[in-house]
N, C-alpha and C positions, 0 to 999 in steps of 0.2 A: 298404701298407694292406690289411687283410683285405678280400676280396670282399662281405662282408655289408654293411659300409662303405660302401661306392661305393654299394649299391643304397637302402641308406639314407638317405643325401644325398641320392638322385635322387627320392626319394618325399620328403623333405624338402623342395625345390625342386616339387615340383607339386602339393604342398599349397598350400603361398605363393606361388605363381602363381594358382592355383585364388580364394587369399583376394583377389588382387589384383582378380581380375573381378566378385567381390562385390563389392571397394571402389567398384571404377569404376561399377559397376548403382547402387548406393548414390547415389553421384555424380551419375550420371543423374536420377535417378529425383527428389531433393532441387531438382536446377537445373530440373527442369521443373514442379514444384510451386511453386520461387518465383516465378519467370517469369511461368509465368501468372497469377500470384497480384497481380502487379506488373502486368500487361497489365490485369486486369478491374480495377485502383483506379488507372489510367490514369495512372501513377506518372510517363510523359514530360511529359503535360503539366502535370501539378505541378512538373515542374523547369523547364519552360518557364518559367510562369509565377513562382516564385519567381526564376530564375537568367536574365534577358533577355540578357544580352552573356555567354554564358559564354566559357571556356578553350578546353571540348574536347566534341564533341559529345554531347549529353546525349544520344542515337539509344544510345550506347554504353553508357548508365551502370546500364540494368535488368538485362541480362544478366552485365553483371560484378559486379553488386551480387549478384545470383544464385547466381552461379557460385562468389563468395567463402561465400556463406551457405550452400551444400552441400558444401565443402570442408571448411569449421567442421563440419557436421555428421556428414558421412562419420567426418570423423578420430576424431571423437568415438565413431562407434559401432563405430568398430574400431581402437579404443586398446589393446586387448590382445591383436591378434593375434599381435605380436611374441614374443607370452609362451606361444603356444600349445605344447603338449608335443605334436609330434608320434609323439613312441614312445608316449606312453601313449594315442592316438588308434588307432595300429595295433594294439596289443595289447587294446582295447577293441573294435576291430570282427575283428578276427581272433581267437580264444580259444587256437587252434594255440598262438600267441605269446606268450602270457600270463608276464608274468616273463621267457623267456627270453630276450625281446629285450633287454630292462636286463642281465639276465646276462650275455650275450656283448657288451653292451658295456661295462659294468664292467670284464671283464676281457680286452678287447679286446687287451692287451699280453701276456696272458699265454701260454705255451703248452705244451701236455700235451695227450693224449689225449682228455682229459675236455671242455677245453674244446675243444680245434679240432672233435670230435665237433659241438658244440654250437655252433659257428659255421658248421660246415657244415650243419646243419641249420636256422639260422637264414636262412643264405643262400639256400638253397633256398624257402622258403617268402616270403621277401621278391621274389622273384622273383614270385609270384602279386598282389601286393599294388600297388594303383594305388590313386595320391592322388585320384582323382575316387569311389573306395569310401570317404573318409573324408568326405565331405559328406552330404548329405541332399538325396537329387535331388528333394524336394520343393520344399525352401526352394530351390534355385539354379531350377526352372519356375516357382516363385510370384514368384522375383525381374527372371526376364527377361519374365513377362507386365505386373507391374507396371511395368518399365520401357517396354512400348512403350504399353500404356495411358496413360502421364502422357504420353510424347511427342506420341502422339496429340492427347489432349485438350490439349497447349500449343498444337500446332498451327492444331489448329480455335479455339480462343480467340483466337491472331494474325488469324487471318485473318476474324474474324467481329468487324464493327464492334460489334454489338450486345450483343455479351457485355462490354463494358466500361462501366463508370458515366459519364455523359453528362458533357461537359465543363462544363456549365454547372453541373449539383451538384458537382464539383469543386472551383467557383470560390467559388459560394456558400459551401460549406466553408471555406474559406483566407477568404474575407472576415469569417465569423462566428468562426473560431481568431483572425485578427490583432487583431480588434475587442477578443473576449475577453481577449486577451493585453495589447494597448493598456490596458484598464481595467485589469487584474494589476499592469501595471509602473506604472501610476500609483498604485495605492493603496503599492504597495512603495514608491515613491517619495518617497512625500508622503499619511503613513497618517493624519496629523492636520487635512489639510486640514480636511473636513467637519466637525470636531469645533471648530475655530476658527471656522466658520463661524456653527455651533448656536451656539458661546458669546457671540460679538458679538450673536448676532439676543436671545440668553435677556437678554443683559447690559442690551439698551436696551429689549426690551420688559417686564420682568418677569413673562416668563412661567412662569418656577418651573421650568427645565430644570435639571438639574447642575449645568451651568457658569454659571448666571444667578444673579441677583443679587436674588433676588425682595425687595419691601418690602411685601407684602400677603398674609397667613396669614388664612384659613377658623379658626375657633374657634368650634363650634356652628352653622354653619351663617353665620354674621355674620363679614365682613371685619372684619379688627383691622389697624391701621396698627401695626408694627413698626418706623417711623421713629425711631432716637432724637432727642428732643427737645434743642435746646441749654440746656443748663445749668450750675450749678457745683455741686461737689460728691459726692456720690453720687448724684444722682438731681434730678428735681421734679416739681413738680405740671402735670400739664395745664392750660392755659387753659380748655379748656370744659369743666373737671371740675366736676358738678354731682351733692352727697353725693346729693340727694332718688332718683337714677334708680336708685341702689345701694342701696333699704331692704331690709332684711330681711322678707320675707313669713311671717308666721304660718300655722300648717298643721297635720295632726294629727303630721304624722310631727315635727313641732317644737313643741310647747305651750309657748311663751316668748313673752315681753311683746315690744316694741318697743323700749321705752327698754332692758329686759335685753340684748335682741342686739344696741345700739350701745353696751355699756360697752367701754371700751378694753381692760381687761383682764379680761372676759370672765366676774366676780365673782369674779377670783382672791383678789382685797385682802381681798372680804370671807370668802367661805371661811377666807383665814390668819388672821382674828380671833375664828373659834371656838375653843371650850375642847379638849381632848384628847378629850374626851366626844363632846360633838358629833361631831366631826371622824371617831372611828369609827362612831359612827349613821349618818353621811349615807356614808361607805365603804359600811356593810352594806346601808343601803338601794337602794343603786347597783346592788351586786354581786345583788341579788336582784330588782330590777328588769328586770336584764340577763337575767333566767333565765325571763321572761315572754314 
């Protein structure tokens, strides 16, 4: 294997090393963000209080719940490290390099003048070249100050009673979710209780709900019985039907007799015994009537 090779690898290897200590700062830095996070919304004694007899000590379950959720998250933010090009990282912070690094190893098999010229000069300059030059020694001091900042502050949150929500709003809470939750799973349950309830109360009082059964309708302002009456036939007459209460009132907006507005059929008969004559006079008179 050419010399450029080995030195290649080896800056290949302290790159990803290098990525790894990110991952782990990463790591750090997510578990003590949930921790504490878990510490101030007093998450043991929520387990306490849901889980009385448990398995395995619930002293253990904030930290690995933790610890699981900044694994998730690390992996996440460094799901492409495996795909990182390292030759085109060197050849982007070295310009020396540019192209001829891919060139000599494109033809890394090959050999003539030209190219081993160009492996030994690629080898030589990979020799100046260290994987802590392909970082950003900003980001790697911005990443070790944030890790000891979270631990800090996890710290002083363990150890400071006060920084966490009082056990008693805790509980409060879990009593007003179960409460809420109790009434949830009952209406899912049983969504027409209430509604069977309404209709039995509508059905025996008549009081005109949906589900009721009213026998008493407002018309002008006056209850009308909408009871059907027992009969035979199509229909009958009320007992205390009395014609006098039903006359017809004379008015300007009506100039008709009395006896006129109680004919049965309303002077049709005698209308149909005028002549053809008549019968368009009193059309034309109508129609021009109507235009006053």
């Amino acid at each position: 294997m050419d010399d450029f090779l080995d030195k290649l690898k080896t800056v290949r290897a302290g790159f990803f090393k290098k990525m790894r200590f990110l991952f782990i700062l990463d790591l750090i830095i997510i578990t003590s963000i949930s921790y504490a996070a878990f510490i101030i919304l007093n998450l043991q004694f929520f387990l306490e209080k849901s889980f009385p007899n448990p398995p395995i000590p619930l002293g253990i379950i904030p930290p690995a719940v933790s610890l699981v959720i900044a694994l998730i998250g690390a992996l996440l933010l460094h799901r492409k490290d495996k795909k990182k090009n390292v030759t085109l990282l060197i050849e982007n912070k070295y310009p020396e390099l540019n192209e001829r690094l891919r060139t000599a190893c494109d033809n890394r098999d090959e050999s003539n003048v030209i190219v081993e010229s160009l492996k030994s000069y690629v080898s030589e300059m990979l020799g100046k070249v260290s994987a802590s030059q392909l970082f950003s020694k900003r980001r790697i001091a911005a990443k070790i100050i944030l890790t000891i900042v979270f631990i800090v502050a996890a710290v002083a949150i363990l150890i400071t009673p006060e920084a966490r929500i009082p056990p008693n709003d805790v509980e409060n809470f879990m009593n007003t979710v179960g409460g809420n939750l109790g009434n949830v799973t009952n209406e899912t349950l049983n969504p027409f209780a209430d509604a069977n309830m309404e209709e039995n109360k509508a059905g025996n009082t008549g009081s005109g709900e949906i589900f009721g059964k009213p026998n008493i309708a407002p018309v002008e302002g006056k209850p009308v019985d909408l009871t059907l009456q027992v009969g035979g036939g199509l229909g009958n007459v009320p007992k205390d039907y009395d014609p006098s209460q039903n006359q017809f009132i004379k008015s300007g907006a009506f100039p008709v007799d009395v006896l006129g507005s109680n004919v049965s059929d309303g002077g049709y008969s005698t209308l149909m015994k005028k002549s053809e004559t008549e019968k368009e006079l009193i059309n034309k008179y109508a129609i021009e009537r109507s235009k006053i």
